[in-house]
N, C-alpha and C positions, 0 to 999 in steps of 0.2 A: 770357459765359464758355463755354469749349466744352472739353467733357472728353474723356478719350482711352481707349481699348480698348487696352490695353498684347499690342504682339507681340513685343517682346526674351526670350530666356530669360536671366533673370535668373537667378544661381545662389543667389543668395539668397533669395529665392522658394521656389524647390525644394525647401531644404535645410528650411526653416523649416515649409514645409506637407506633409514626407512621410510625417508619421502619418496626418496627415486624410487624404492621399491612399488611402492603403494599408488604411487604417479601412475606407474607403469604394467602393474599386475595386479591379477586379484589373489591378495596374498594371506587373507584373513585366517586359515586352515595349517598354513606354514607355521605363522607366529604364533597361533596359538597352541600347535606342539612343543614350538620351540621354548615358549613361555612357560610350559609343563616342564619342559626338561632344567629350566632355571627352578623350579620350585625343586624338585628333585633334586637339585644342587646345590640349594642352598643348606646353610650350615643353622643348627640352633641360632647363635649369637645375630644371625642376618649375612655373612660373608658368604660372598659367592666368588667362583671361580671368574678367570677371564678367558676364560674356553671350557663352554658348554655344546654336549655333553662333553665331562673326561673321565679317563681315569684315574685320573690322581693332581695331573697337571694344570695349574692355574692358580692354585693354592699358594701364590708366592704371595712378595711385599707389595707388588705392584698393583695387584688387581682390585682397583680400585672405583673412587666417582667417574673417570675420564671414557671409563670401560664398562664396568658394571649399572650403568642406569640403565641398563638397556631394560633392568628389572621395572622401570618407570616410563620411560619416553616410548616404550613399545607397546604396552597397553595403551597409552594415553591417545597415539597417532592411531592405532588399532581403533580405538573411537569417535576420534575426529573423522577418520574416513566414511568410517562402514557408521554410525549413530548406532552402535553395537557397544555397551557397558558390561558385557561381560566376561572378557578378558578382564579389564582393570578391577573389578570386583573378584574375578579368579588369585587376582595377585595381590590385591589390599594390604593383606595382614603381612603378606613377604616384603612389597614396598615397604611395609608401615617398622619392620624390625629392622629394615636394612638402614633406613633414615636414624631410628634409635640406637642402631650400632655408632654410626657415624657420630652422629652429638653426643654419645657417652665418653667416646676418644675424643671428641675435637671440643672443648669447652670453652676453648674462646672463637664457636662458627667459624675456625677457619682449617682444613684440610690438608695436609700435603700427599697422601692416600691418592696414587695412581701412577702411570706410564707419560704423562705429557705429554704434549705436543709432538707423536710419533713421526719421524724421521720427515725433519725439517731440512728446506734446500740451503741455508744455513748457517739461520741462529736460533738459537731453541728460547722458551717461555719459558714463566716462571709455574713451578709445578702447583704449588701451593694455589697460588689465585687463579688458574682453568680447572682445579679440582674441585676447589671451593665454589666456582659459578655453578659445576654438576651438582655439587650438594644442596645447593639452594633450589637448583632445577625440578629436580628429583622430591625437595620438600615443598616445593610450590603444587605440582602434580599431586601430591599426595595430598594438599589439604583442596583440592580441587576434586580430588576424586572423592574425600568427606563429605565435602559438601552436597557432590552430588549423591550421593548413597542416603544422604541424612545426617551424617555425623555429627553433629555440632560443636562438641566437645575437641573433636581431633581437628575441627576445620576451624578455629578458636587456636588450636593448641601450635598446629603445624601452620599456620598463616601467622603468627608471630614469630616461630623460629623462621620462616624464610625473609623476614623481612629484618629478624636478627643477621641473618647471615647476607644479607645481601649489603647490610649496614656496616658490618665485618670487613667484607672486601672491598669499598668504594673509602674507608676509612684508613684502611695500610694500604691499597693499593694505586689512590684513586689522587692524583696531584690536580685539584679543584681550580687552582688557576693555570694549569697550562694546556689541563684535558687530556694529560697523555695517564694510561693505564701502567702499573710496574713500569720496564724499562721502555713502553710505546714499539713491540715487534708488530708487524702486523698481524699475528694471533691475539697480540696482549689488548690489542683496540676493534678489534672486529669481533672477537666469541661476547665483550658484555655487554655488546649492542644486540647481536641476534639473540640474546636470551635475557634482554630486560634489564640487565643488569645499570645500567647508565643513570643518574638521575637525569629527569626529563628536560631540567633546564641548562644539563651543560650536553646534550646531547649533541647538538649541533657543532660543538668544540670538539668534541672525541673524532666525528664524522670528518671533520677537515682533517684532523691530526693522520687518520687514518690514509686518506685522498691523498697529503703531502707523502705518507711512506708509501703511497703505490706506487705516485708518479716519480720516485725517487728512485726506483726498480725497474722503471719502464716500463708501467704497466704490466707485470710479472710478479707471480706469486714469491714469496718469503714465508711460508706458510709448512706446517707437519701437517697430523687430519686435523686437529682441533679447527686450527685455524682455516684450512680449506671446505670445511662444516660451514665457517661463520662468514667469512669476507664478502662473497656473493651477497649475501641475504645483509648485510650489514650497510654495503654501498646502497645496493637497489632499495631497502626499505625507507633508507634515509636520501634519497633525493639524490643520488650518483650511480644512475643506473646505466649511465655511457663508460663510465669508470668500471663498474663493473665487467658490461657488456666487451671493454678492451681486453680486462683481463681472460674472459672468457674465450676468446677467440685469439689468443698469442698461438702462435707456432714454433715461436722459439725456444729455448731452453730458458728460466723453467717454467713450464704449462702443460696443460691437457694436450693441446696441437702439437707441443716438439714431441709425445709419444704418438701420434699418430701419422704424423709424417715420417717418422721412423719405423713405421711398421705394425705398430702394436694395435692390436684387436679390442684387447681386454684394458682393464685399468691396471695398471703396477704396483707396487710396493713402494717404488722411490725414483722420485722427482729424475735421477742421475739416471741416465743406462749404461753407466760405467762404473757404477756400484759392485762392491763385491760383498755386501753383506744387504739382508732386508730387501731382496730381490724378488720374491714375488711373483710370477705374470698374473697371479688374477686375484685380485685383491679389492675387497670395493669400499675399502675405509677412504679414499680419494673421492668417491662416487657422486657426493650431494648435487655435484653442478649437473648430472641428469634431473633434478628434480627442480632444481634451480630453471631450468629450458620454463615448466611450468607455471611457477610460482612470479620470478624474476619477468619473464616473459611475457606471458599468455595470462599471469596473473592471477589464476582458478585456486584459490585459497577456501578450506573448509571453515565453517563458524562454531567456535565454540558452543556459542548460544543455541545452535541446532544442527547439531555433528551429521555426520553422513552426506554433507550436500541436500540437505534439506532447504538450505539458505547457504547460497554460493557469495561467495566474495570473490569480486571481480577488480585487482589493483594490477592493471596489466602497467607496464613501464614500454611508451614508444619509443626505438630506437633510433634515430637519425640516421645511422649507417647501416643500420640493416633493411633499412624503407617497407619489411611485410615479417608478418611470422605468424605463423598456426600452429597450433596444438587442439589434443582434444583429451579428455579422460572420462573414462568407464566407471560412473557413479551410481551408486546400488538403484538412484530412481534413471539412471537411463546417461546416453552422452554427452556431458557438457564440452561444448565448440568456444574456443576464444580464438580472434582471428583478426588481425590489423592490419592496413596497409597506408604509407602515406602516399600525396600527388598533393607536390609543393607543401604549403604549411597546412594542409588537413588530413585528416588520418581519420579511414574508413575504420569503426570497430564493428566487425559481425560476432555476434554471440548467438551459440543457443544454451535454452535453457530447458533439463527435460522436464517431461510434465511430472505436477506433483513436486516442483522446486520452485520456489524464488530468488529474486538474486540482486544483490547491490554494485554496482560497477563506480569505484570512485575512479576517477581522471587524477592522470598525474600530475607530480605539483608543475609542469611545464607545460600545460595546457591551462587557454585563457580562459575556460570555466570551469573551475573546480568541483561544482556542488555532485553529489550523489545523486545516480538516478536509477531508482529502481525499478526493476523487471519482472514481469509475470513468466510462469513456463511460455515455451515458444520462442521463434527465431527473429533476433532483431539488428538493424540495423542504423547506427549512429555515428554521426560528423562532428570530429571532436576537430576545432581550431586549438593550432599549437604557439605557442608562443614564437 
């Protein structure tokens, strides 16, 4: 068997690993090539390839929300990082036709336009309801990105189709009294929590439903990318970040650790190394749990309300079994430190904060004071009791 060094740009790739990218590089100059190369490929109508640049190829049935938002979710991250709006203003009118293409095909907000849940360890999702959360995604960012330009009209226009379409999928897919998503994979209960999808008051019902399909696994993914994009971010935002933090650190088959105890460097193609199709060695549609270390972890979230780390958000999650963990990232005003250790029930949080930033650090829900405390630039140190 002979494995492959993948050189397509896959837009789902992209789309799915540009926090870890972003976490971890300064990658502003990249995407905004790349962003060029997606307008240069799009079509009048708004349809884009799902391998940018091409020749020809990508132009199938498939290339769809699950792949192509990258025309959306990469300008958007592009400004949450950097507090730089003009990628997303570079791409507007491109987002703005590629949503219109969508809603002129899909008249009842619902989608089945893409590849799903790509090679799941294995039971697959339902295509219709992960492509439809992309369309909503993709129509949320875009009346976000009106709003910020000015738009009123479109930020009016596209803030009621995504709440059309969000109403779409919680209404065929959404079983109100048991909390399970379609058939309840753990894709189908994890992607429409990390992207809002959830109503707020049965959130907590989806979040168990999800919890019982891990521990049901043994703590082991059941997951394609879609769903390994969402699981991390879906346990740790909602109050199971041990859950999480288990799947994260599995060695066994299937996880991130059973490839790297067998050897492997890069990220793969598929969950199996005994696959003979969708093989891969370097592939980084797997990739979010590097950026997860960050987010899940260390906590260091950008603000909307003042992109670039201008105003840090600080929701770090303490581990039990992990007792310390640091990280750091390379923010346009300088390097933000997040950094915890516990000894017995208190847990040291060191942060810094560079100058020219502010910052909000909420305690998690298993610490005995919850409230917000905010931070000026400069290095601090605080004694959070845990439950």
């Amino acid at each position: 068997m002979s494995a492959t060094r993948k050189k397509n740009g896959w837009t789902g790739d992209g789309h799915l690993a540009i926090e870890t990218a972003l976490y971890n590089y300064d990658g502003i100059t990249v995407y905004e090539k790349w962003l060029a190369d997606h307008r240069d490929e799009q079509q009048p109508n708004g349809v884009l390839p799902d391998i940018i640049p091409t020749g020809g190829w990508g132009y199938g049935t498939d290339n769809g929300l699950d792949w192509t938002s990258t025309i959306a979710i990469i300008p958007w991250n592009i400004y949450l990082f950097y507090g730089d709006s003009k990628l997303l203003a570079d791409c507007y009118e491109n987002i703005k036709r590629y949503v219109n293409y969508v809603h002129y095909t899909s008249p009842d907000h619902l989608t089945s336009w893409g590849r799903g849940d790509w090679v799941p360890v294995s039971v697959g999702s339902n295509v219709e309801f992960t492509s439809s959360v992309y369309y909503y995604v993709d129509t949320r960012i875009l009346a976000e990105a009106a709003r910020l330009f000015g738009k009123e009209d479109d930020y009016r226009y596209y803030s009621t189709l995504a709440e059309n379409i969000k109403d779409a999928i919680n209404n065929k897919y959404l079983n109100r009294e048991t909390g399970i998503y379609a058939s309840g994979t753990q894709t189908e209960l994890s992607v429409p929590l990390q992207w809002g999808i959830v109503p707020a008051e049965l959130t907590g019902k989806v979040v168990k439903n999800l919890l019982v399909k891990v521990e049901q696994a043994g703590f082991h993914l059941d997951v394609g990318v879609l769903g390994a994009k969402a699981i991390l971010n879906a346990l740790s935002e909602n109050g199971e970040a041990e859950a999480a933090y288990k799947i994260a650190v599995q060695d066994t088959y299937p996880s991130w650790g059973h490839w790297i105890v067998n050897g492997a460097t890069t990220l793969l193609e598929n969950w199996d190394l005994n696959a003979t199709r969708d093989i891969s060695d370097n592939h980084m549609m797997f990739g979010e749990i590097g950026g997860w270390f960050f987010k899940g972890l260390g906590g260091i979230k950008p603000d909307p309300q003042q992109p670039g780390f201008k105003h840090i958000l600080l929701r770090p999650n303490f581990i039990k079994s992990l007792k310390k963990f640091e990280c750091s990232h390379e923010s346009p005003y300088g390097t933000i430190v997040s950094r915890w250790e516990y000894k017995g029930n208190i847990v040291t949080y060191y942060v810094e904060v560079p100058a020219n930033s502010t910052a909000t650090f909420y305690p998690p829900a298993n610490a005995r004071d919850t409230q917000a405390v905010s931070l000026n630039a400069g290095k601090h140190t605080l004694k959070v009791k845990m439950k």
